[in-house]
PASE-975076 format. One line per field, with one value per residue: residue number from 1; residue in one letter; x, y, z negated of N, C-alpha, C, O, CB in turn. Coordinates in steps of 0.05 Angstrom, whole numbers. Each point is the difference from the previous one (the first is absolute). Glycine has a CB too. Layout:
// PASE-975076
num NUM_...
residu A_...
n_X X_...
n_Y Y_...
n_Z Z_...
ca_X X_...
ca_Y Y_...
ca_Z Z_...
c_X X_...
c_Y Y_...
c_Z Z_...
o_X X_...
o_Y Y_...
o_Z Z_...
cb_X X_...
cb_Y Y_...
cb_Z Z_...
END
This chain:
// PASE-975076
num 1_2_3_4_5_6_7_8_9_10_11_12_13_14_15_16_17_18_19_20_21_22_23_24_25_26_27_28_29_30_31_32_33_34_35_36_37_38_39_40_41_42_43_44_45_46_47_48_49_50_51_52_53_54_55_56_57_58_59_60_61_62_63_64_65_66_67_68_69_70_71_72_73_74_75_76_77_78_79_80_81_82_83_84_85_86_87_88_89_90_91_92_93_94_95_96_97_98_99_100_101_102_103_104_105_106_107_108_109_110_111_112_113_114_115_116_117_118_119_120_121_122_123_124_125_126_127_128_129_130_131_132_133_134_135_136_137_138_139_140_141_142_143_144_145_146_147_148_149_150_151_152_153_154_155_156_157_158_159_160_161_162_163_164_165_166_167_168_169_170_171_172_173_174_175_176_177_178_179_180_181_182_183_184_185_186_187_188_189_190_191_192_193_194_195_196_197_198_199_200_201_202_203_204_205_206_207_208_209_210_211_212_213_214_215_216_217_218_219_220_221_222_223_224_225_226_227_228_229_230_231_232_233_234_235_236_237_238_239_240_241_242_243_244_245_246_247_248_249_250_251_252_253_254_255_256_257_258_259_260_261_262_263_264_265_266_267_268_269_270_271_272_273_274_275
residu X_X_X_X_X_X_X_X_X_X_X_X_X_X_X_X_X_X_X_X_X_X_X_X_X_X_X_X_X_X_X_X_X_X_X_X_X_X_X_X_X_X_X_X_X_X_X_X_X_X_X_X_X_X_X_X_X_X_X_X_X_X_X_X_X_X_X_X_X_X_X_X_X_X_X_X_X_X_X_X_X_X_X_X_X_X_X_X_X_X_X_X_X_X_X_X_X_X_X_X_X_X_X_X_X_X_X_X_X_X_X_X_X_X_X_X_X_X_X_X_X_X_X_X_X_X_X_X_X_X_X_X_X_X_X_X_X_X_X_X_X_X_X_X_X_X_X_X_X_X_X_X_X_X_X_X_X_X_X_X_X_X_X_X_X_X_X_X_X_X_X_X_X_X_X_X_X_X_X_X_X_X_X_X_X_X_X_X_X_X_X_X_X_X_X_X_X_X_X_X_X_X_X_X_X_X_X_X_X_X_X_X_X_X_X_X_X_X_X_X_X_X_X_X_X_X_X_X_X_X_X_X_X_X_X_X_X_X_X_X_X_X_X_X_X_X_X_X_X_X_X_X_X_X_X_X_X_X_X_X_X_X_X_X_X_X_X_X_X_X_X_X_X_X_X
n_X 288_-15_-51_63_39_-24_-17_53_1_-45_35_68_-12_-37_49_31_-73_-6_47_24_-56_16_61_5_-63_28_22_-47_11_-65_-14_-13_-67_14_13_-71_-20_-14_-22_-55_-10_8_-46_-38_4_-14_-50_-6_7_-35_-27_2_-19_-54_-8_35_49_48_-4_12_28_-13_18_50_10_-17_37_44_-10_-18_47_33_-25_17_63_9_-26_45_45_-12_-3_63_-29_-3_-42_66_-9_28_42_34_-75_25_4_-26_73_4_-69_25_11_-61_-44_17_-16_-75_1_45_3_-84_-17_40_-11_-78_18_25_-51_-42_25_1_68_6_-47_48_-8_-50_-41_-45_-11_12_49_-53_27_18_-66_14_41_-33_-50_16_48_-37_-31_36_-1_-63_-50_-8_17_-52_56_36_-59_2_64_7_-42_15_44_-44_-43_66_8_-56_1_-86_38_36_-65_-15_62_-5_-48_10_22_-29_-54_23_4_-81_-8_-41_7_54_-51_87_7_-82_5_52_5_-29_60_17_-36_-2_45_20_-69_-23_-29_-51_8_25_24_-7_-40_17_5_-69_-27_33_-27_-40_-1_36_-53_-64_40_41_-16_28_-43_-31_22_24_-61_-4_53_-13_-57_22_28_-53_-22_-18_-15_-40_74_0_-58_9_43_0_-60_57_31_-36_-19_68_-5_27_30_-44_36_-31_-44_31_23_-44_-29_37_-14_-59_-21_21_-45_-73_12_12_56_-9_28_28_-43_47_-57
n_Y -88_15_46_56_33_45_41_26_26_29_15_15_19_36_26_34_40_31_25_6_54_50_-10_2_54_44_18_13_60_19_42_60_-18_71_-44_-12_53_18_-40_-20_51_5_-44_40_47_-44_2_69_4_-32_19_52_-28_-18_64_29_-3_-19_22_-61_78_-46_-75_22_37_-50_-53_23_-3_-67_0_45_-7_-50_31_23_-54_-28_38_-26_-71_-39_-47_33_25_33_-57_-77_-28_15_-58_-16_-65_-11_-49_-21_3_-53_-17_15_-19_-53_5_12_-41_-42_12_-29_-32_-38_1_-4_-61_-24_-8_-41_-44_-40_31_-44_5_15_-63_-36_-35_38_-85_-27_-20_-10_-37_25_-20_-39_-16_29_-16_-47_5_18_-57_-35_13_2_-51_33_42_-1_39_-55_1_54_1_-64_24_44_-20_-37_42_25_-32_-11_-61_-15_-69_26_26_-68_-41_58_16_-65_13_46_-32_-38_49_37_-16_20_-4_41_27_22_-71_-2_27_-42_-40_27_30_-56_-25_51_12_-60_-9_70_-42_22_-49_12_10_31_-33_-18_44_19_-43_21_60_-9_-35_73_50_-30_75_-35_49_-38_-33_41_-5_-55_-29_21_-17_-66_22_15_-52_-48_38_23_71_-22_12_38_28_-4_43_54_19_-14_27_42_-1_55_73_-15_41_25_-25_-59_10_-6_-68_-28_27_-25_-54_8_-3_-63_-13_25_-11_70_1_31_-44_38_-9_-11_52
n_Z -87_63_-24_-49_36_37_-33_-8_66_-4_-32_41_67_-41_-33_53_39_-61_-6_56_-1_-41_18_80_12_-65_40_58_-6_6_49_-25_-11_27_46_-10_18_88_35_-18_31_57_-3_-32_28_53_-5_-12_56_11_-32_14_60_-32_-20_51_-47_61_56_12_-21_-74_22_11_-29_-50_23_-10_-38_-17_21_-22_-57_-3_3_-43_-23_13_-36_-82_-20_-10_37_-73_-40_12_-55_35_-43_76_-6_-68_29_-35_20_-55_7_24_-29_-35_23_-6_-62_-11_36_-26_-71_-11_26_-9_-56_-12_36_-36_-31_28_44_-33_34_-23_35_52_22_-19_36_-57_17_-23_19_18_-12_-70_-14_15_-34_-60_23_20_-63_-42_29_10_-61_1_38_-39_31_24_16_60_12_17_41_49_34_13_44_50_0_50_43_30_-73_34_-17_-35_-9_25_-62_-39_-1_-19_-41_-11_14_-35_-54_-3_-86_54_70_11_26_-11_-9_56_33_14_32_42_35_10_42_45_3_14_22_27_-45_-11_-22_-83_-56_13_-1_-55_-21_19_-35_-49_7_3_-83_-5_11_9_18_39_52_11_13_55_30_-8_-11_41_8_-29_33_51_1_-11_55_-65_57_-36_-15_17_-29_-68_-16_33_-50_-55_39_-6_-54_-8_15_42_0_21_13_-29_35_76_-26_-28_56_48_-26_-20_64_-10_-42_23_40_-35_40_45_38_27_36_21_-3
ca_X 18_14_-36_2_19_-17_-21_16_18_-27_-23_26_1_-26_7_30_-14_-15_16_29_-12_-2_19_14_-7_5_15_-5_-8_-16_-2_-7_-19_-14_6_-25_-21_7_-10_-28_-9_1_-18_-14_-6_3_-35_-14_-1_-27_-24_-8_5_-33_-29_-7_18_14_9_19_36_8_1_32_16_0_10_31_14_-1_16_21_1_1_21_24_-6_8_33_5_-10_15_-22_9_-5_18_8_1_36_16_-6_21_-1_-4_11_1_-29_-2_16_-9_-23_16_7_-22_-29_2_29_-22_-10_20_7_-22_2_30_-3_-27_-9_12_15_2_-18_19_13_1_-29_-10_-18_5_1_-13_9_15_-27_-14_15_-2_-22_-10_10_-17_-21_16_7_-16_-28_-18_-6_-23_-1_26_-16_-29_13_6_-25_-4_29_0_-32_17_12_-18_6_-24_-7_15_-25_-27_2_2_-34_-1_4_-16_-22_-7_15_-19_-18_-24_-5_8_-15_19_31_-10_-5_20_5_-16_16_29_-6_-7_18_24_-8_-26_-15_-29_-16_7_2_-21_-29_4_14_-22_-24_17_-9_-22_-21_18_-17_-14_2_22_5_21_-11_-14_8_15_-16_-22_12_7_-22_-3_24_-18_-25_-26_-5_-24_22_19_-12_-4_17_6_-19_2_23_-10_-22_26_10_25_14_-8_14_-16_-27_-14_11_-26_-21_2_2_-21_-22_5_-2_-27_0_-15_8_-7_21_0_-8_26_-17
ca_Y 20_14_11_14_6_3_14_22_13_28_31_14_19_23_19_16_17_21_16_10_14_28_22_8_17_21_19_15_16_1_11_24_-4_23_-3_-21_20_16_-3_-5_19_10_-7_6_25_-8_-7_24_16_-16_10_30_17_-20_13_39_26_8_-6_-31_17_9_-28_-8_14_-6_-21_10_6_-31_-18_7_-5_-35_-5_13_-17_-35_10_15_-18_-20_-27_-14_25_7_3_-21_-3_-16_-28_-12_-25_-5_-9_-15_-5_-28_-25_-7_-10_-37_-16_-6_-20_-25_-14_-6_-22_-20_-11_-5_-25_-13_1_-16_-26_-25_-6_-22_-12_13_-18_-25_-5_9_-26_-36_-20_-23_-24_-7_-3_-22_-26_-6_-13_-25_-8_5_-18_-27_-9_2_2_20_26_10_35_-10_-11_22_24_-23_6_29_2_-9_11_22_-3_-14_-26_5_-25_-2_14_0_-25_12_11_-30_-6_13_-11_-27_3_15_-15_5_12_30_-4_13_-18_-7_24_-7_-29_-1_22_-13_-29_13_9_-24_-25_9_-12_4_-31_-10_24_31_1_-9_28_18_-9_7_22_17_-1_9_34_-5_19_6_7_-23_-34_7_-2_-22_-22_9_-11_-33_-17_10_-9_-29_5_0_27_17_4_26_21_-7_8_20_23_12_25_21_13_2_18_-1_17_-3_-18_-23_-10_3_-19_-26_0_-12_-31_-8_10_-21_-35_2_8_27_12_-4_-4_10_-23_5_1
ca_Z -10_16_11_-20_12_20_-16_-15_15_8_-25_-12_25_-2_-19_5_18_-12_-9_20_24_-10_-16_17_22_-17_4_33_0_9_20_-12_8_14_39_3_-16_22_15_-14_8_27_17_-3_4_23_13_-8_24_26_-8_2_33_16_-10_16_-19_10_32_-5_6_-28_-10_-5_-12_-24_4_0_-21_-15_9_-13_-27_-3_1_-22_-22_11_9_-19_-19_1_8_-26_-23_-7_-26_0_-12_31_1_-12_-10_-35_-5_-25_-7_14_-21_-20_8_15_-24_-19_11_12_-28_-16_1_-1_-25_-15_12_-19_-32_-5_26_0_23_14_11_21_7_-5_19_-17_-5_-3_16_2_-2_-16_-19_5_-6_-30_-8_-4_-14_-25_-8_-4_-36_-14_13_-15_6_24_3_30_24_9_13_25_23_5_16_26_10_6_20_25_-14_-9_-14_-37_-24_-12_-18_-18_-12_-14_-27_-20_-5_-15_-31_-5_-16_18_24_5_27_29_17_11_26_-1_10_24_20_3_13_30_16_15_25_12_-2_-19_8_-10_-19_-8_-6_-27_-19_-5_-19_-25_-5_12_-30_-20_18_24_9_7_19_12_-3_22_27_17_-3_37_24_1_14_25_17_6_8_-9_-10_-19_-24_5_1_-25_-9_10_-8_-28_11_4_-17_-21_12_14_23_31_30_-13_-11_34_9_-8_10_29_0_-6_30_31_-8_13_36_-1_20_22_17_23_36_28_29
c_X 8_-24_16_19_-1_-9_13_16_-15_7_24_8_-27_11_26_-19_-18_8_21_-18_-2_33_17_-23_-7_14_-1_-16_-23_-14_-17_-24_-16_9_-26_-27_0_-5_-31_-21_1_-18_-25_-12_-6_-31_-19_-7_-16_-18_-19_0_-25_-26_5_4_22_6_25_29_5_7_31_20_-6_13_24_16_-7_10_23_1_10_30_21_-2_14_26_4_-6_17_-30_-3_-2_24_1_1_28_13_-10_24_-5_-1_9_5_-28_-2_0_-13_-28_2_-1_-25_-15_11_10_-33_-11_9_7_-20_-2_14_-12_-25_-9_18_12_10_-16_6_9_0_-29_-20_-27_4_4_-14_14_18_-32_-4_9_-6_-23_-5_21_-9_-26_-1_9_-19_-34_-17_-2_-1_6_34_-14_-15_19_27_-24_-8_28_-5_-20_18_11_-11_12_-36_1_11_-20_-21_2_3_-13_-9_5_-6_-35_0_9_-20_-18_-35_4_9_-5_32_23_-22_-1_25_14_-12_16_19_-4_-12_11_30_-12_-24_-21_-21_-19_15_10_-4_-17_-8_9_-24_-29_10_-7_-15_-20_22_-17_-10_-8_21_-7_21_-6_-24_5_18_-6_-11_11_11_-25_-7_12_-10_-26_-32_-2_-18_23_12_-18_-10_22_14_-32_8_16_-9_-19_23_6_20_4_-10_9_1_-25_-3_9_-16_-28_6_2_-24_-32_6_-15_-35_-1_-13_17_4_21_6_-6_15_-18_25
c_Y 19_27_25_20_21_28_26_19_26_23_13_12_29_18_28_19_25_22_7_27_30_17_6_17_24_23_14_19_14_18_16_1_31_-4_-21_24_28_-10_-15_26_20_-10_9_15_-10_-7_20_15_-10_-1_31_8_-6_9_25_17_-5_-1_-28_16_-3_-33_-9_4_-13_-28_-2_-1_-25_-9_12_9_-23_-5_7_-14_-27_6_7_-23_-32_-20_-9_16_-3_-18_-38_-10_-19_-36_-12_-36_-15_-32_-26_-5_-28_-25_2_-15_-35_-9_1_-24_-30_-11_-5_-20_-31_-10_-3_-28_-23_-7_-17_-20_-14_-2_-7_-16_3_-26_-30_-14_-3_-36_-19_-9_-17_-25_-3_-15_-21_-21_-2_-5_-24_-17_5_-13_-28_-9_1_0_12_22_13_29_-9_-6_22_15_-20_-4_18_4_-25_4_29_0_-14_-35_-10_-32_-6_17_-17_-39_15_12_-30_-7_16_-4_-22_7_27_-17_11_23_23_16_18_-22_-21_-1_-10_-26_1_23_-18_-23_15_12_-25_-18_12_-21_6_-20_-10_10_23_0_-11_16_21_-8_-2_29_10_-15_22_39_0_30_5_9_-15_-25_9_-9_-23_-23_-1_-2_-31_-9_3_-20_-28_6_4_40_16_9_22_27_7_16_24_28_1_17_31_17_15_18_6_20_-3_-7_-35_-3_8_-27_-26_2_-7_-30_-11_-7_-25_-24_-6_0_23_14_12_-7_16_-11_10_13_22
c_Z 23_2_-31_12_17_-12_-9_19_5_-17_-1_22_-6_-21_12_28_-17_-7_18_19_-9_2_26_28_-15_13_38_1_12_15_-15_14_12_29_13_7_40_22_12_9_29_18_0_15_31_17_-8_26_22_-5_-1_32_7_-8_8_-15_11_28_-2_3_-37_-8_-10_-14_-33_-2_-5_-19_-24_4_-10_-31_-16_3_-16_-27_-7_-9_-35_-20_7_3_-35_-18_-16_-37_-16_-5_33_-14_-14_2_-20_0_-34_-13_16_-13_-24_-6_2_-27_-24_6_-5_-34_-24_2_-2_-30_-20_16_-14_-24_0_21_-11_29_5_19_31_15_-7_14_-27_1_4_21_1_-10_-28_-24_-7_-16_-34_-7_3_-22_-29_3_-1_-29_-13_21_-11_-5_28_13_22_17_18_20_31_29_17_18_27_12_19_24_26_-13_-11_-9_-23_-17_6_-29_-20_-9_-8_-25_-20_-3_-22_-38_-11_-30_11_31_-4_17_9_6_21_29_15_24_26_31_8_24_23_15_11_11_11_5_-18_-13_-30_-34_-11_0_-25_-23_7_-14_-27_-2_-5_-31_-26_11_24_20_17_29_20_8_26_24_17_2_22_15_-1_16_30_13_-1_17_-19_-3_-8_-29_-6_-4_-34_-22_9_-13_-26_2_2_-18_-25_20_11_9_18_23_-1_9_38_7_-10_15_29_4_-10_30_13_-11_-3_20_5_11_29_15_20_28_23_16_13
o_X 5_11_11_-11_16_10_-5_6_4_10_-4_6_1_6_0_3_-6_-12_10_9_8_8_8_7_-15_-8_12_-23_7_-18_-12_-2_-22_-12_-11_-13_-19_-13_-10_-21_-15_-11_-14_-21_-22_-13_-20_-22_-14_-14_-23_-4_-16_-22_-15_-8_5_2_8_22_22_19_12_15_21_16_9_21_17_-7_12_22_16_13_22_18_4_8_24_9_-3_-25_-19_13_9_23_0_19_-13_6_23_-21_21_-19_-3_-3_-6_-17_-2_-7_-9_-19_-1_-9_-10_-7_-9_4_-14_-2_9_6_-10_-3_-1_-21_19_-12_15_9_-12_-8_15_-13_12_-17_12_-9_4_4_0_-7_0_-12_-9_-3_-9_-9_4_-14_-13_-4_1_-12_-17_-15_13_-14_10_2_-4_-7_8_2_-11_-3_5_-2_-8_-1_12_8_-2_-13_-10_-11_-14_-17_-19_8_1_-18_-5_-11_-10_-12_4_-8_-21_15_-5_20_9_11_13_3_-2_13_12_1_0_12_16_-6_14_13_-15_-12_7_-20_-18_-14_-7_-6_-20_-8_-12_-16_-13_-20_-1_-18_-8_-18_11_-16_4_-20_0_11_2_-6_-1_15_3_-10_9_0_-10_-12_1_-14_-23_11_-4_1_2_10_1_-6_15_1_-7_-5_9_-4_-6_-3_16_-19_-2_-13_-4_-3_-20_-16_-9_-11_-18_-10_-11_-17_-18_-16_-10_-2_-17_-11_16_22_-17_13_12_11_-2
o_Y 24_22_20_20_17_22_23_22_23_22_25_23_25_22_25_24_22_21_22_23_17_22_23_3_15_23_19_0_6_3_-8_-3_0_12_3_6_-2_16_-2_-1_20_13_1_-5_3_4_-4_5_12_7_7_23_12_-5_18_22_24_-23_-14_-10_-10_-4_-7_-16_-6_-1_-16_-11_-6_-20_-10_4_2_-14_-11_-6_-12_-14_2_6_-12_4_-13_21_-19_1_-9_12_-11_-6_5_-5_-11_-16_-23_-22_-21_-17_-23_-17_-17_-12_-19_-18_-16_-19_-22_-19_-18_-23_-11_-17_-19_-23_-22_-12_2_-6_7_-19_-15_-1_-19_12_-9_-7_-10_7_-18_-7_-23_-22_-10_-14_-20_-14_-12_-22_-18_0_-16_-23_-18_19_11_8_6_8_14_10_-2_1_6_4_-5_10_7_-12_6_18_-5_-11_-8_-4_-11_-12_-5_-12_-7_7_-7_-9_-8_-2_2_-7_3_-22_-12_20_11_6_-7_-2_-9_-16_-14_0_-2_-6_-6_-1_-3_0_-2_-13_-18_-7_7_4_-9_13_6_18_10_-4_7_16_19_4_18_14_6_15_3_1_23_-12_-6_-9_-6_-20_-6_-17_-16_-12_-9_-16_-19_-14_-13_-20_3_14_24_19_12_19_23_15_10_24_22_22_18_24_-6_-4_15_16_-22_-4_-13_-21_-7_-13_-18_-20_-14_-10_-17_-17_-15_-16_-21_-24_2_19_-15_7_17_-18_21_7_9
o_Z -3_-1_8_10_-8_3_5_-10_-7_5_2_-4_-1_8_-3_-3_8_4_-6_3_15_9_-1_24_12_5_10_-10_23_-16_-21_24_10_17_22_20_16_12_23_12_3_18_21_12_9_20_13_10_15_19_4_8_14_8_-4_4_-3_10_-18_-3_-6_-15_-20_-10_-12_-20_-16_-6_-17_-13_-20_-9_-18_-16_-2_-16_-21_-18_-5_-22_22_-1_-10_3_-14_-8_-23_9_17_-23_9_10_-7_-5_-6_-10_-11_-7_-9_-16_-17_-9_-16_-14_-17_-14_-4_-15_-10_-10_-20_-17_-12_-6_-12_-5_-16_21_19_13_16_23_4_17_-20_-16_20_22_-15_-24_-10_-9_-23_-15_-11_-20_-20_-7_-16_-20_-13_-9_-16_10_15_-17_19_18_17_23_24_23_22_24_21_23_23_22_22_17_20_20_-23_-21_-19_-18_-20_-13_-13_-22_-24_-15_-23_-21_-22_-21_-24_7_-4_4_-22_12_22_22_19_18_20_20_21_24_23_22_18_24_20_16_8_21_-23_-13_-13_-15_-23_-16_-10_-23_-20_-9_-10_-13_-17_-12_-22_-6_22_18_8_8_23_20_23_12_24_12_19_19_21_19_13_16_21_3_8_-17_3_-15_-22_-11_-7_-19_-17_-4_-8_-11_-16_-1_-23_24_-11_4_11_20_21_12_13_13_14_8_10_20_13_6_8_9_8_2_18_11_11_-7_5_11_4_20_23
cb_X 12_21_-74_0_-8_-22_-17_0_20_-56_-37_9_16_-51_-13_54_6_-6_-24_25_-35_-53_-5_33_-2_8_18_27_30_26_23_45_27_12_77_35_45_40_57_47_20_52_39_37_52_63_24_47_54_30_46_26_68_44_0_-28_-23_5_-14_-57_-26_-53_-55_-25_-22_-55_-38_-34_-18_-16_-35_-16_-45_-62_-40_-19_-44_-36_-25_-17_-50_78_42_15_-63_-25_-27_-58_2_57_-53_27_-8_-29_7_49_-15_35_51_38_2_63_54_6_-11_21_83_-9_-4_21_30_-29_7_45_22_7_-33_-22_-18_12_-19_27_3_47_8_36_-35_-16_26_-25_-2_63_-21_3_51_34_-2_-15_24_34_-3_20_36_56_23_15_4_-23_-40_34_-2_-30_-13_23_1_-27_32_27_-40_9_19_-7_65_-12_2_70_22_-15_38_15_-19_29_33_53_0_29_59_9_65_-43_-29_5_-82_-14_37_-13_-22_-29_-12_-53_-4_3_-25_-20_-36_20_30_39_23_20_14_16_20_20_14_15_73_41_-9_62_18_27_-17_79_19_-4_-27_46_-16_15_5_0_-6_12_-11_-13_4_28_-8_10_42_29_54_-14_28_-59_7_23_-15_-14_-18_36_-34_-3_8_14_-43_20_-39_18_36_-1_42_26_0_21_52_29_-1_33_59_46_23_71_64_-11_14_-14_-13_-54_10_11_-65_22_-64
cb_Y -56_-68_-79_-55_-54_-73_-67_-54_-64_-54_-45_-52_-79_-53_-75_-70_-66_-49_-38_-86_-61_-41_-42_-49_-51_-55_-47_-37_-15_-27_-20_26_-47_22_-5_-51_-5_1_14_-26_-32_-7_-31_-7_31_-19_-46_-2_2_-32_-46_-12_-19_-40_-44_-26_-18_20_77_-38_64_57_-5_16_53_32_11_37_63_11_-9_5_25_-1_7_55_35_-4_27_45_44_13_-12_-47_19_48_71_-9_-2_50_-6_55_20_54_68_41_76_38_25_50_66_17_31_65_51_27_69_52_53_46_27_68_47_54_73_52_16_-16_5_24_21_46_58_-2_-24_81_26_-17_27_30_20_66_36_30_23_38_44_24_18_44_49_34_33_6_-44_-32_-6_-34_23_-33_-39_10_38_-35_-13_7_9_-14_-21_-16_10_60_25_49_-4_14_59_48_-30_-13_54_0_-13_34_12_-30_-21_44_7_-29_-34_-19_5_58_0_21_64_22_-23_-5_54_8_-39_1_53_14_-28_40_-30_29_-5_-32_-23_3_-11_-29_-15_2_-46_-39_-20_-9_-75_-66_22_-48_-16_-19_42_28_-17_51_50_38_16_41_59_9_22_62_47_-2_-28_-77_-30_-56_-47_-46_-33_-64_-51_-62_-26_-53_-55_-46_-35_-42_-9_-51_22_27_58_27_20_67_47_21_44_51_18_48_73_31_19_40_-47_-20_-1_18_-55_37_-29_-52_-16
cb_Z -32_27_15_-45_0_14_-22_-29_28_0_-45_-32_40_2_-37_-13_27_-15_-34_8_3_-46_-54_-45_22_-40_-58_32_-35_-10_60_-37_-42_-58_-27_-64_-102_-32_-31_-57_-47_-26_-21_-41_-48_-40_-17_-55_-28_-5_-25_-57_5_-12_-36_21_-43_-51_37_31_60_3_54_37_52_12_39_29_34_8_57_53_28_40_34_36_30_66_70_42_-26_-30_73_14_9_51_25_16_-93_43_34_-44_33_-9_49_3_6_36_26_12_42_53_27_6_63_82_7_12_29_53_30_2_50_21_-4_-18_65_-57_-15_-47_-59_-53_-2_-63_73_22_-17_-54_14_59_64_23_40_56_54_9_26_60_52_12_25_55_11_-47_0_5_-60_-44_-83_-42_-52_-73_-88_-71_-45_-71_-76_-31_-80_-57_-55_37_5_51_56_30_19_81_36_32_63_50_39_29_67_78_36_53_-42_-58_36_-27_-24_-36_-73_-56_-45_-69_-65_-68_-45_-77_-58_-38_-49_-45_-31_0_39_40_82_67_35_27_54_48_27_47_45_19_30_87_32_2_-39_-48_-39_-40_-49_-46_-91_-34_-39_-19_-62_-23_-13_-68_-57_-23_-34_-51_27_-14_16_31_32_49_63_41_8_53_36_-12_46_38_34_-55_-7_4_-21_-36_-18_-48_-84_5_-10_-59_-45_-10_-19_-60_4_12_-44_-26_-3_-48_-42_0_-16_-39_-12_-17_-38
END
């Protein structure tokens, strides 16, 4: 909210620079542009005469004398022409335009805000309490075990809070109470159990074989099979399972990454030597 707040301050400053800047440099008064215009022209002529001397139509005695009198012409011109066009108004302060301006922009916006935002949201916090969640939930499954749509969003919440061994017991129970296999609460379980025992060897590799007959397209099972086999050492296994991977159109930053492990584990990668 605070970032909103911020955002709204800007556009409505931007808006009042848009409109203040004209109406108070309206009234300044703006310099006469034949005095500009005049000595524009002197410089001109000025340079004429030099020119005419250099080409041998005027001696440099007539140059001066003419010079002279270009100057003393300029000067009367100058003496006789104000800095300020006469028909410019004395600089005022637009004052109340001001103030009206202020009260359209800021008072408007303020009160379409009022009428159509939500400004309570000003002062209040707009997200859940975890932990409160948590608690009614597990109390709603605690009274009623048979609802799977408590279990599922109980799991998901301690999947939330880094609680990966409570979700991954609570994908469990939905697995088991499932009347048939669910490869995503699967997927699910298997994320969970690996993430609280990094382990591959066990649980989760059990759940990715589950997957992987349930969708032998899985990407997921693939890759984290090949890396179980590897990790036992069987790496025809691993390679096996990393080539159904690749043969499937992956993301290219993926498929470089399977293809780099796949290389090592052939011994097609190249090493680096010390010589």
């Amino acid at each position: 909210m605070t970032e909103f707040l911020v955002f709204a301050a800007i556009l409505v400053a931007a808006s009042l620079v848009f409109v203040l800047v004209p109406l108070w440099r309206a009234g300044t008064p703006a310099p006469d542009k034949r005095r500009a215009a005049n000595i524009t022209i002197y410089h001109q002529r000025y340079a004429e005469i030099e020119r005419e001397v250099a080409a041998g139509r005027l001696s440099r005695r007539e140059a001066e004398t003419e010079k002279d009198e270009l100057g003393a012409r300029l000067l009367a011109d100058i003496d006789h022409t104000p800095a300020i066009a006469p028909g410019a108004r004395a600089p005022r302060r637009p004052w109340l335009a001001t103030l009206f301006v202020l009260l359209v922009v800021v008072g408007g916006s303020s009160a379409v805000y009022w009428h159509l935002g939500d400004y309570q949201a000003l002062g209040e916090s707009q997200m859940p309490n975890l932990e409160t969640m948590i608690g009614e939930l597990e109390q709603r499954v605690a009274e009623h075990p048979d609802d799977l749509r408590a279990q599922a969003m109980l799991a998901r919440a301690y999947e939330a809070i880094g609680d990966y061994t409570a979700a991954a017991k609570g994908y469990r129970v939905l697995n088991d109470a499932m009347p048939a296999p669910r490869p995503p609460i699967i997927a699910a379980e298997a994320q969970a159990t690996l993430a609280a025992t990094d382990d591959l060897q066990g649980r989760a590799k059990t759940l990715y074989q589950q997957l992987l007959e349930l969708d032998p397209q899985s990407r997921e099972a693939l890759w984290y099979l090949g890396l179980a086999a590897a990790e036992r050492g069987d790496d025809e296994q691993a390679i096996d399972y990393w080539d159904r991977l690749l043969a499937q159109d992956l993301p290219e930053e993926f498929a470089g990454m399977v293809a780099n492990r796949r290389a090592e584990l052939a011994g097609e990668k190249p090493t680096l030597s010390g010589d």
